[in-house]
DOVEXNU-46729 format. One line per 3 residues: their letters; for each residue x, y, z of C-alpha. Coordinates in steps of 0.001 Angstrom, whole numbers. Layout:
REM residues N
A = X Y Z ~ ...
//
This chain:
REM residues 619
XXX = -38776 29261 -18521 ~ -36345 28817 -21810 ~ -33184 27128 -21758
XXX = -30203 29728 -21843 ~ -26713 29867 -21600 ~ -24931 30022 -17947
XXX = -23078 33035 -17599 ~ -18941 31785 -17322 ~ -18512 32536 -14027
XXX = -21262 29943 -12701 ~ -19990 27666 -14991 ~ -16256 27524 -13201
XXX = -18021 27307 -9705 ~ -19474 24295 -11066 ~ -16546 22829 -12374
XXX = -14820 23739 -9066 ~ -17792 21699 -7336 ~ -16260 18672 -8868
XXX = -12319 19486 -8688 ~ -12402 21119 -5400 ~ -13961 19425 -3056
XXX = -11474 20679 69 ~ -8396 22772 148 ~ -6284 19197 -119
XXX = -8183 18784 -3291 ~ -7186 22234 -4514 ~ -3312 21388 -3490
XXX = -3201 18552 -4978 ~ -4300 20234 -8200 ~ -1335 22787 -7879
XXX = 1107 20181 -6795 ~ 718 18291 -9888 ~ 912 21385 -11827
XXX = 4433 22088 -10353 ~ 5334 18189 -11262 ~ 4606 18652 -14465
XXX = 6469 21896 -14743 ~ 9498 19731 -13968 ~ 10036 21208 -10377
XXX = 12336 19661 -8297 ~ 11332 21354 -5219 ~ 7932 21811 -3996
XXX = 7075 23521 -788 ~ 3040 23930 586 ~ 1633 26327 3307
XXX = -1718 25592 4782 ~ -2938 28014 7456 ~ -6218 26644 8980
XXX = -6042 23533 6692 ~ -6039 25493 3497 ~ -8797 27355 4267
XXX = -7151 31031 5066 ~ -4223 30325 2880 ~ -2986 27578 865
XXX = 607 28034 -1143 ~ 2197 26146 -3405 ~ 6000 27229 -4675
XXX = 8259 25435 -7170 ~ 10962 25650 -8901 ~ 9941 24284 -12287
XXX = 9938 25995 -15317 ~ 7639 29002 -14923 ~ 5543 31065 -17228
XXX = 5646 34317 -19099 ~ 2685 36970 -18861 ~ 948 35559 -22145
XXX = 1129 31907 -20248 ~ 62 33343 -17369 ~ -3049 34838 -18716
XXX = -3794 31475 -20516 ~ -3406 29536 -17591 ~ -6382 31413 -15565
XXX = -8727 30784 -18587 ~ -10727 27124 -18586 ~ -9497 24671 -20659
XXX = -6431 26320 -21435 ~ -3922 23675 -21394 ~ -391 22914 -22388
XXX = -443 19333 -21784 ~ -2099 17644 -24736 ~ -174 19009 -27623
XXX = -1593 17084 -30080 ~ -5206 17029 -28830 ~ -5519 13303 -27930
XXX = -7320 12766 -24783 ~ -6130 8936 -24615 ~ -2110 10182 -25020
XXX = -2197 11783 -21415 ~ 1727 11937 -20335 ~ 1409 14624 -17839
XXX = -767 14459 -14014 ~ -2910 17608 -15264 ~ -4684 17565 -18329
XXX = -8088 19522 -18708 ~ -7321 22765 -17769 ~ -9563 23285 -15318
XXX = -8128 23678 -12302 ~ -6503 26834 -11817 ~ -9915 28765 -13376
XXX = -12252 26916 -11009 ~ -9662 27753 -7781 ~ -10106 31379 -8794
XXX = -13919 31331 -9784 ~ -14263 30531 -5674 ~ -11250 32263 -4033
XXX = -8698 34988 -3971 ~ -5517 33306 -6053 ~ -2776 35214 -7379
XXX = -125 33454 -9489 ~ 3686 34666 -9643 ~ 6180 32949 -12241
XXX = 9046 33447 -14106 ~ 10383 31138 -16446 ~ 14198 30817 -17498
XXX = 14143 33230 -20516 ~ 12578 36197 -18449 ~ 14048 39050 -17107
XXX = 11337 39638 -14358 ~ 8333 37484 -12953 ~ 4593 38252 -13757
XXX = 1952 38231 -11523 ~ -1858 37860 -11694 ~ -4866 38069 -9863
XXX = -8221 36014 -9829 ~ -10676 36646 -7430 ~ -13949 35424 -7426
XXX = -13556 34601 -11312 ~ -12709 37955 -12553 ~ -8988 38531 -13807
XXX = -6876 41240 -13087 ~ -3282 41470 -14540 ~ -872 40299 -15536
XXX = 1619 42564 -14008 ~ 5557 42928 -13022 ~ 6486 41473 -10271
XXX = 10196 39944 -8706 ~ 10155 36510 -8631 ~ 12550 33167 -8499
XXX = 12522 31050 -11931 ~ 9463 28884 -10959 ~ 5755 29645 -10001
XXX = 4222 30647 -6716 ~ 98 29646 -6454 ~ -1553 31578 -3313
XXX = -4759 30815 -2588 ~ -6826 32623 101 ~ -10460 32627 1277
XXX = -11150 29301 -176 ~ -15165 29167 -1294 ~ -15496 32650 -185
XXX = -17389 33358 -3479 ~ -19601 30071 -2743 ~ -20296 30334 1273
XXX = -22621 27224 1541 ~ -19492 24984 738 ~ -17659 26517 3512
XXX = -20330 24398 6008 ~ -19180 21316 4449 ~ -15308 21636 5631
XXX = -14311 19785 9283 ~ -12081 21640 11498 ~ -8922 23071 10431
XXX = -7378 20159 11649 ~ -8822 17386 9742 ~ -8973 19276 6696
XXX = -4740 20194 7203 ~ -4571 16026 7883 ~ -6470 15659 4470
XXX = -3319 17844 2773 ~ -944 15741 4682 ~ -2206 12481 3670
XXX = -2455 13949 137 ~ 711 15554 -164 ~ 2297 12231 1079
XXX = 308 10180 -1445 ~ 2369 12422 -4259 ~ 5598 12168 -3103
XXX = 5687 8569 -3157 ~ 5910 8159 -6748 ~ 8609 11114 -7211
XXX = 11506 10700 -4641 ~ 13917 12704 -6754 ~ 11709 15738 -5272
XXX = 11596 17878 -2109 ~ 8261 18646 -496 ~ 7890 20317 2318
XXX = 4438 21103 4029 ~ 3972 23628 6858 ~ 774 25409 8476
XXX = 2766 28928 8875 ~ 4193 27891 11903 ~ 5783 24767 11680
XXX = 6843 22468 9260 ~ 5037 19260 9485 ~ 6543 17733 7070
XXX = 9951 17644 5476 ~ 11019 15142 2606 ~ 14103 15713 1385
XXX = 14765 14558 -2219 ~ 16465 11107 -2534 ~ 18926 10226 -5024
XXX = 20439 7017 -6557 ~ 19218 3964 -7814 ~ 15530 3524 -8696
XXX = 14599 739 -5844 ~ 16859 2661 -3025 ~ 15813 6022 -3588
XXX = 11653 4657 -3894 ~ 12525 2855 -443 ~ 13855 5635 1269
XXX = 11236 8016 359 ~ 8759 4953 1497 ~ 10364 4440 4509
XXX = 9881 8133 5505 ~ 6553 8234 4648 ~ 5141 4806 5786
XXX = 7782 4077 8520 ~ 10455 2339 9478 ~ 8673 -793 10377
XXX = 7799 -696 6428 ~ 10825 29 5331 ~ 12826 -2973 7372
XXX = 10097 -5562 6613 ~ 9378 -5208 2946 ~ 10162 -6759 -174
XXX = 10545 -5632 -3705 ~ 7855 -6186 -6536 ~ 9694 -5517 -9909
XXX = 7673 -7446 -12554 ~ 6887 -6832 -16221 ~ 4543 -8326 -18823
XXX = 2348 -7208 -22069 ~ 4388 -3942 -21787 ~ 2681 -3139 -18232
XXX = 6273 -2786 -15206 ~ 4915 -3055 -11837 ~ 7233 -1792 -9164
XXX = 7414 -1131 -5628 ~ 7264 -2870 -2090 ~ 5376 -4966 95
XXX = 5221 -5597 3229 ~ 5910 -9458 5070 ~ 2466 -10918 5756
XXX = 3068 -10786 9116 ~ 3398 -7115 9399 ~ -474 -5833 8866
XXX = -3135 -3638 9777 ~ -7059 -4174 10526 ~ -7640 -1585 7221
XXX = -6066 -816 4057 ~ -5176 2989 5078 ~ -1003 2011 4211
XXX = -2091 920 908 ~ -952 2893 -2100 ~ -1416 2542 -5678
XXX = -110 4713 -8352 ~ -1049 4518 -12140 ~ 1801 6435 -14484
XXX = 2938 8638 -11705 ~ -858 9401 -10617 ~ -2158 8300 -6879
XXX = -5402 6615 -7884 ~ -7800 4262 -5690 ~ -9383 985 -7322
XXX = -11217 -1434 -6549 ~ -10142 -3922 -8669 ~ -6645 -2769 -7152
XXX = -7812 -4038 -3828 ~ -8945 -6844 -4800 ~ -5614 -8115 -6348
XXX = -3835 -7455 -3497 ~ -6342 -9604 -1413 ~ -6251 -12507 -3880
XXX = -2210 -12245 -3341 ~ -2501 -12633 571 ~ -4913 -14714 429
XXX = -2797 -17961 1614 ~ -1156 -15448 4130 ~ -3448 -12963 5695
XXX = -7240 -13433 7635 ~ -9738 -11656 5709 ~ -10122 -8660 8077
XXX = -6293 -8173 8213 ~ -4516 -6126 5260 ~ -780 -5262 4196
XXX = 958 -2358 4046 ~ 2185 -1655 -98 ~ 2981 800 -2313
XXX = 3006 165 -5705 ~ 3361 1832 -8901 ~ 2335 654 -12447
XXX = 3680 1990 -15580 ~ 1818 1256 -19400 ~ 1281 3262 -22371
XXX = -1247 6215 -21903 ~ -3714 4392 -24287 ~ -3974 1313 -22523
XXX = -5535 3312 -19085 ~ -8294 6133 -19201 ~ -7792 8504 -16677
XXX = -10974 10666 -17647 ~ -13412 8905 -15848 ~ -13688 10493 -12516
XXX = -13502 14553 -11807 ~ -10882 14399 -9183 ~ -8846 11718 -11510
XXX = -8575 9587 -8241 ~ -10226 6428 -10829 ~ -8740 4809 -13680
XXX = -9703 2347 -16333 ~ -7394 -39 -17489 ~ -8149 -1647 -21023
XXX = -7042 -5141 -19918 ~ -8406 -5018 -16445 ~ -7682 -9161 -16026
XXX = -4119 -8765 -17258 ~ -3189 -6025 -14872 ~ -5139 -7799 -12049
XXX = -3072 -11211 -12979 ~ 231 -9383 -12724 ~ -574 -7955 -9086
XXX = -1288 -11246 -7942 ~ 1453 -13156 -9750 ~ 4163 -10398 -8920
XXX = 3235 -10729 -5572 ~ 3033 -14078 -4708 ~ 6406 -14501 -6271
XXX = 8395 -11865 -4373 ~ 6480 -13451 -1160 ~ 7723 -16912 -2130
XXX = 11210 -14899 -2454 ~ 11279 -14062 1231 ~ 11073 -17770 2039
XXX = 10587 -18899 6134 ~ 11149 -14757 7184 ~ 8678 -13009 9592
XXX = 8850 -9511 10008 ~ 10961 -8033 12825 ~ 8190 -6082 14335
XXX = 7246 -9759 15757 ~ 10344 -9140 18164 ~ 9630 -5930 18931
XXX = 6312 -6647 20425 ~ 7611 -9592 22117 ~ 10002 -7637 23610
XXX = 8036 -4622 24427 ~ 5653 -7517 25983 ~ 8558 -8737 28397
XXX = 8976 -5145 29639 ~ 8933 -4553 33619 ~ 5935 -3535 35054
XXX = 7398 -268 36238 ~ 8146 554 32763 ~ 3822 -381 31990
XXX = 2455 1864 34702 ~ 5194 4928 33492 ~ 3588 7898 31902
XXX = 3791 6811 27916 ~ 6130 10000 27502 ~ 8680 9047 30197
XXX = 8253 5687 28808 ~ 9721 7031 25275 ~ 12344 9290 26988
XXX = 13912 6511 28672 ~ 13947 4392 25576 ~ 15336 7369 23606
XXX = 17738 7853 26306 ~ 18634 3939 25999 ~ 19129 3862 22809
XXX = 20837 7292 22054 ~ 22422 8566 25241 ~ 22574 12038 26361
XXX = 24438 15106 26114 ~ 25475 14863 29731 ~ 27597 11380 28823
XXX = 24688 9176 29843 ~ 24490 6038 28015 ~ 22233 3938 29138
XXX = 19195 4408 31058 ~ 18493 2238 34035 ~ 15335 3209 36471
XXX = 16786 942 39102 ~ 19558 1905 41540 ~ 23179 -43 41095
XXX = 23491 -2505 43874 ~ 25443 -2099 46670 ~ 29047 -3799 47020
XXX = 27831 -6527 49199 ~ 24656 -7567 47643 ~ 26790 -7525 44181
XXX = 29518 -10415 46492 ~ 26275 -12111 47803 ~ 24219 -12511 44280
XXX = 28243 -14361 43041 ~ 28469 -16751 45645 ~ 23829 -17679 44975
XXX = 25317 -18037 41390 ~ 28518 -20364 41912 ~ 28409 -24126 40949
XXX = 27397 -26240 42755 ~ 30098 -28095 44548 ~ 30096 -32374 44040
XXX = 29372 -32080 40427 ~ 31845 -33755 37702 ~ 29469 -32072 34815
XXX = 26942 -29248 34260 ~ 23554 -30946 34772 ~ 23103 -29959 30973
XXX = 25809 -32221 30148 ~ 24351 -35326 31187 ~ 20993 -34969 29727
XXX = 22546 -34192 26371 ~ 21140 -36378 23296 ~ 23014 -37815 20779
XXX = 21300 -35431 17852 ~ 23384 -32914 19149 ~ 26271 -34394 17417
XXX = 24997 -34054 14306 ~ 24421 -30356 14492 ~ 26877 -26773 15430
XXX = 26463 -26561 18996 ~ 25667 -22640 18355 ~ 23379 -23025 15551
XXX = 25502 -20764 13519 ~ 24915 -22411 10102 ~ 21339 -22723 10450
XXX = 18993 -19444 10129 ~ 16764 -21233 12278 ~ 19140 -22790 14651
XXX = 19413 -25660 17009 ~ 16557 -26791 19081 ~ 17609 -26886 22962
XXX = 14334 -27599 24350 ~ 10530 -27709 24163 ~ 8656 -25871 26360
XXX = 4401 -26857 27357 ~ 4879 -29530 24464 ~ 4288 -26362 22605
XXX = 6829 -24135 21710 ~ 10463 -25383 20592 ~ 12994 -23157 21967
XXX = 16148 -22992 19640 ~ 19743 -21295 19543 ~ 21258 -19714 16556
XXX = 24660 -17821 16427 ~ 23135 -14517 18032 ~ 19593 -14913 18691
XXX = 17121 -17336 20857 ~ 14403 -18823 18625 ~ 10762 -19423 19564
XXX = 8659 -21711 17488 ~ 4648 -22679 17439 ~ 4864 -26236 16893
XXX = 1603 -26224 16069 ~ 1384 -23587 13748 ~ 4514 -23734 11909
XXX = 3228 -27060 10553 ~ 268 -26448 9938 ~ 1999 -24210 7245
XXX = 4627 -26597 6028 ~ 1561 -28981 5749 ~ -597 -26494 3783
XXX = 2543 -25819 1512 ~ 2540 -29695 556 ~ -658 -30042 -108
XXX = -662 -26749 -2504 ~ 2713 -28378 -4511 ~ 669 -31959 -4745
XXX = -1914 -30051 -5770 ~ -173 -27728 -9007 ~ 1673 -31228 -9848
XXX = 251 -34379 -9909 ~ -2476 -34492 -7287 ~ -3091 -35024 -3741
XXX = -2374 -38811 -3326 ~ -4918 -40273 -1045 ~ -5258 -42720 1611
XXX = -8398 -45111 1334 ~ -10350 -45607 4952 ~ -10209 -49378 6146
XXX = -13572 -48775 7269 ~ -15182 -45883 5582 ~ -16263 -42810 8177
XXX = -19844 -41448 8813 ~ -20265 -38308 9493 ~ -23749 -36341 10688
XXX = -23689 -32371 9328 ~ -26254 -29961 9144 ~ -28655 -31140 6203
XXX = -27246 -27527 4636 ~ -23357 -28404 5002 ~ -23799 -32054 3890
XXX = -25411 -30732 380 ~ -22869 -28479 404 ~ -20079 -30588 848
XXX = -21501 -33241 -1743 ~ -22298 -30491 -4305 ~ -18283 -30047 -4201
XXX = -17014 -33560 -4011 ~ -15606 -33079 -7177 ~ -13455 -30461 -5888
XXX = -12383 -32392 -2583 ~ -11795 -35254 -3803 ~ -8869 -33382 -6354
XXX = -7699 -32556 -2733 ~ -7769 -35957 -1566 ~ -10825 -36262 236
XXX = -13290 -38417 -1019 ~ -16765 -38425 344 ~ -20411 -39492 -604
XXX = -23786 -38530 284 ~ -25063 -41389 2788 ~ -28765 -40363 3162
XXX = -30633 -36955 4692 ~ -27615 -34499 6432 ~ -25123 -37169 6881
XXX = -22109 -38055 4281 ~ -19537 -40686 4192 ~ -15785 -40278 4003
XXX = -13913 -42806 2232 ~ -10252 -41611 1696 ~ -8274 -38957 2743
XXX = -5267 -37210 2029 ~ -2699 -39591 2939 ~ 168 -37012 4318
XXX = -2669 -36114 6980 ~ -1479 -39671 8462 ~ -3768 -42393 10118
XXX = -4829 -40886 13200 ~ -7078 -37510 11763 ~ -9929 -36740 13726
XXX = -11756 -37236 10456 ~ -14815 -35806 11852 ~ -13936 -32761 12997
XXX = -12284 -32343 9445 ~ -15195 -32661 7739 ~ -17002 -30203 9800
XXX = -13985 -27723 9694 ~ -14023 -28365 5557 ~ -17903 -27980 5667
XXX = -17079 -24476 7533 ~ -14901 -23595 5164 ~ -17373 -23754 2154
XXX = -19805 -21639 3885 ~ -17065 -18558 4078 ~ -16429 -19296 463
XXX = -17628 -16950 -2122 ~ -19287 -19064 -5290 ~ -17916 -16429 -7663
XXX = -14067 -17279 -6511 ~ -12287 -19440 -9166 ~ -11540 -22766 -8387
XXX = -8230 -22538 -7410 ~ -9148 -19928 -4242 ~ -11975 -21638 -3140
XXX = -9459 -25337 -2964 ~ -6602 -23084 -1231 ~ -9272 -22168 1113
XXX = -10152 -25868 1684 ~ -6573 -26592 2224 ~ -6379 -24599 5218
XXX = -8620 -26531 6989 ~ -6750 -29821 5806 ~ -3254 -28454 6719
XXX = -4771 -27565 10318 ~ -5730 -31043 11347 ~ -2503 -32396 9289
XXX = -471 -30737 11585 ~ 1585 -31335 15007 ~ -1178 -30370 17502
XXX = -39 -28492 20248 ~ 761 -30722 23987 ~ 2237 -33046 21591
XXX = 6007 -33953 22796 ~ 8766 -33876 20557 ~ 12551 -35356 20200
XXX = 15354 -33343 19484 ~ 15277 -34776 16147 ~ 12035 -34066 15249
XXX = 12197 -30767 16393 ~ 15255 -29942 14390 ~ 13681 -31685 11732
XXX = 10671 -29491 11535 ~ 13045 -26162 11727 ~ 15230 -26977 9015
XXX = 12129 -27939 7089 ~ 10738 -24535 8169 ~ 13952 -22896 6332
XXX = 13447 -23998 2773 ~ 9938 -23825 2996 ~ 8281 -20558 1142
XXX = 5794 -18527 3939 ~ 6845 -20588 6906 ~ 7299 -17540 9140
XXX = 3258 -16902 9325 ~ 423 -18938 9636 ~ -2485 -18316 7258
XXX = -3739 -16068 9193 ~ -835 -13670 8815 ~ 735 -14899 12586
XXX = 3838 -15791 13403 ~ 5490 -18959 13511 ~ 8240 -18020 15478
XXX = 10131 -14889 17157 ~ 13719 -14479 16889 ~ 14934 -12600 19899
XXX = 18290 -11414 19317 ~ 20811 -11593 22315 ~ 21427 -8507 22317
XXX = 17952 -7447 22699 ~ 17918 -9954 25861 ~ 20592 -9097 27523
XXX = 19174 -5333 27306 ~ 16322 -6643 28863 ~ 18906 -7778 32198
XXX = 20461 -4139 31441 ~ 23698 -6247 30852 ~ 24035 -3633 27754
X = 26713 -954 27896
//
């Protein structure tokens, strides 16, 4: 059989094999078409996810009936002027959207643009053109597009229920309003909108965080910080979330090349290497941000959907996400987020409230919290008490008589002197107590404050080592009588195949015959009384979960960790009043102190408040 020519029409269903993969790929092609058009109001229908009909309306600048019948034909474009495909300013670009929508559908197109008397409307169905015509129309363009892959039924088999594939349009729709707050977008299946974003104005940071927090949530939006960072003429912007608040996936992570929602790798992987001092490795934090460069230094032609980029200097962007990053993290110094205190809280709830249907569970909180239209403000689920039992519950409650002092009084120590009795100058406050030799329970002006001994210093201890480290070493601590330690024959070669590294760390060891190595210093803040064996073995552990392509300075921060731990206050260890104030006012000028490495926190800060809610003492 000869080789011939494929007649046009087959060639757009091709094309719209690659571009349209669902009806959320087809919106999103339409959506950045009215972005581009300058629209600053955007408004999508999707009956049966897209599939029956799928709208798109803005009120950008429109086209006349010559654009219009431009627009329908492939690779009619008005969005590389001067024919360079590496000088790509706009979201669209190839022209091939709208033909290959119409070479599988029934689309008609209405739009008017600001010198027009009347709108003009045409028809595609199935890839043949009818129109342009007269029709009354709004400055701005309406797309409709119905019967998706009617013209192409076996793609129709490939499409999940009307639900998922309206979900798909959601999550996409969401994904473009992120990087353009200053627009409206509304979304509705033809019955109800499900989902409203009003534009926001003002500054550039404020009006990115509002639109974030409607998107991503409030949690987000209260437990964030901002990334604005520049460098080789490449501005990274946006927010991040506290290590502490996390997911077990990456599904709240967003990245956005010149105004275009793209996913990378490499992306991924510099947000990893920027947690990695913070976060476990199956744990992941909620971002969205947004890099800006010149067009030529990023190709956005390499993947059909444009959901890939390639960035000429891969490295340097990569080095900015982590450095950015790790800065603005550093910025947010000992603070955990408050979602910590919510789940405590939610923890401490009665067990009525846990065996309540979930939706009477909500409706009391909303009542709580908001009041009703009946004057009700506050919900309680238990009965006031009765007159009597009120006097009875005073007189259980009354000091007891004999006493010159509270009983508080006399155990006083004399640290408390040296600190505001309320804590109010201190973020962290004033340790009162400890509680299992575990947890140091402290006041500040209007919160009670919960700390892991254990773990909070095993991060101030990891953040010392790191600083020795970057300045002038890790000074060491030579054994009086050097340490043997037995390993598997494995971890001993591995551990003496990197005794160059540990011993930059402060841990010096030697290989002492078959599986068995010899420790001769250590790091000397880890004090005198290490369990020196079980450090080895945790350092030894370490190595095995280290990757041998990692640079050197990851796979020593990874060692570290394992230092830190046994450098720290174990837990059933008691403490003074001095030492634990000591260790919380450390805590406060120490950068990441309010998580573990693992992303945990160190403490919870329960406002009063909060608490006294919790007695229903609120009014």
């Amino acid at each position: 059989m000869g080789i011939r020519l494929l007649p046009q029409t087959l060639i757009n269903q091709i094309a719209a094999g690659e571009v349209v993969e669902r009806p959320a790929s087809a919106m999103k092609e339409l959506v950045e078409n009215a972005i581009d058009a300058g629209a600053t109001r955007i408004d999508v229908v999707m009956k049966e996810g897209g599939r029956v009909l799928l709208s798109v309306s803005d009120n950008g600048s429109g086209m006349d009936a010559d654009e219009l019948e431009l627009a329908v034909q492939r690779h009619a474009t008005s969005k590389i002027p001067d024919e360079d495909l590496f000088n790509i300013a706009t979201l669209g670009f190839r022209g091939e959207a709208l033909p290959s929508i119409g070479s599988v559908a029934r689309m008609s197109i209405t739009s008017r643009n600001k010198d027009s008397e009347n709108g003009w409307c045409i028809r595609v169905e199935g890839g043949e053109v009818d129109g342009p015509e007269p029709a009354a129309h709004a400055q701005g363009t309406r797309v409709e597009v119905r019967d998706l892959f009617f013209a192409t039924p076996a793609r129709l088999k490939f499409l999940k229920a009307p639900r998922t594939e309206l979900n798909h349009g959601i999550d996409m729709l969401k994904r473009l309003a992120m990087c353009h707050p200053e627009i409206a977008f509304t979304l509705s299946d033809g019955v109800r909108t499900l989902l409203n974003l009003p534009s926001s104005q003002g500054e550039l940071f404020a009006a990115m965080l509002d639109r974030l927090r409607a998107i991503m949530g409030r949690e987000f939006g209260n437990n964030s910080v901002v990334i604005d960072a520049e460098r080789d003429n490449v501005r990274l912007t946006g927010h991040v979330s506290l290590p502490t608040l996390n997911r077990g996936n990456n599904a709240l992570q967003f990245f956005f090349v010149n105004g275009r929602p793209v996913k990378d790798k490499q992306l991924y992987g510099a947000v990893r290497g920027a947690y990695r001092d913070f976060l476990a490795h199956d744990r992941h934090p909620l971002l969205a941000l947004f890099i800006e460069l010149p067009p030529r230094a990023v190709d956005v032609n390499v993947h059909p959907a444009k959901a890939e980029v390639r960035f000429r200097d891969a490295q340097g962007v990569r080095g900015l996400i982590v450095s950015a990053l790790r800065q603005a993290l550093n910025g947010a110094g000992h603070l955990a987020s408050s979602t910590v205190a919510e789940d405590a809280l939610a923890a401490m709830q009665a067990p009525y409230m846990r065996e309540m249907d979930p939706a009477t569970v909500e409706m009391a909180r909303a009542i709580t919290s908001k009041g009703t239209s009946s004057g009700f403000s506050h919900y309680n689920p238990m009965p006031p008490p009765s007159e009597g039992l009120r006097e009875a519950a005073a007189q259980f409650q009354a000091p007891l008589s004999g006493l010159d002092a509270p009983l508080q009084a006399n155990r006083r120590e004399s640290s408390d002197a040296d600190y505001d009795i309320t804590g109010e100058q201190y973020p962290l406050g004033v340790a009162r107590a400890q509680l299992h030799e575990t947890y140091i329970v402290a006041q500040s002006g209007d919160a009670i404050i919960m700390v892991d001994q254990h773990a909070a210093h095993e991060r101030l201890v990891y953040e010392r080592i790191k600083k020795d480290l970057e300045a002038t070493g890790v000074k060491r601590q030579g054994l009086l009588i050097p340490e043997v330690v037995e390993l598997d024959m494995v971890d001993a070669d591995r551990l003496v195949a990197r005794a160059t590294e540990l011993e930059e760390l402060g841990l010096v060891i030697e290989n002492f015959g078959s599986g068995t190595v010899v420790v001769r210093e250590i790091p000397a803040m880890l004090g005198a009384k290490v369990d020196i064996q079980g450090l080895v073995k945790d350092v030894a552990d370490s190595l095995t979960e280290v990757d041998e392509a990692m640079s050197l300075r990851d796979r020593l921060m990874d060692v570290c960790g394992s230092m830190a731990c046994h450098g720290s206050i174990r837990a059933g260890r008691r403490l003074t009043l001095d030492e634990m104030n000591a260790l919380l006012r450390e805590m406060e000028i120490t950068p990441h102190s309010g998580q573990c490495k693992h992303g945990r926190p160190t403490y919870v800060e329960l406002k009063l408040k909060d608490i006294e809610r919790l007695f229903g003492r609120s009014g």
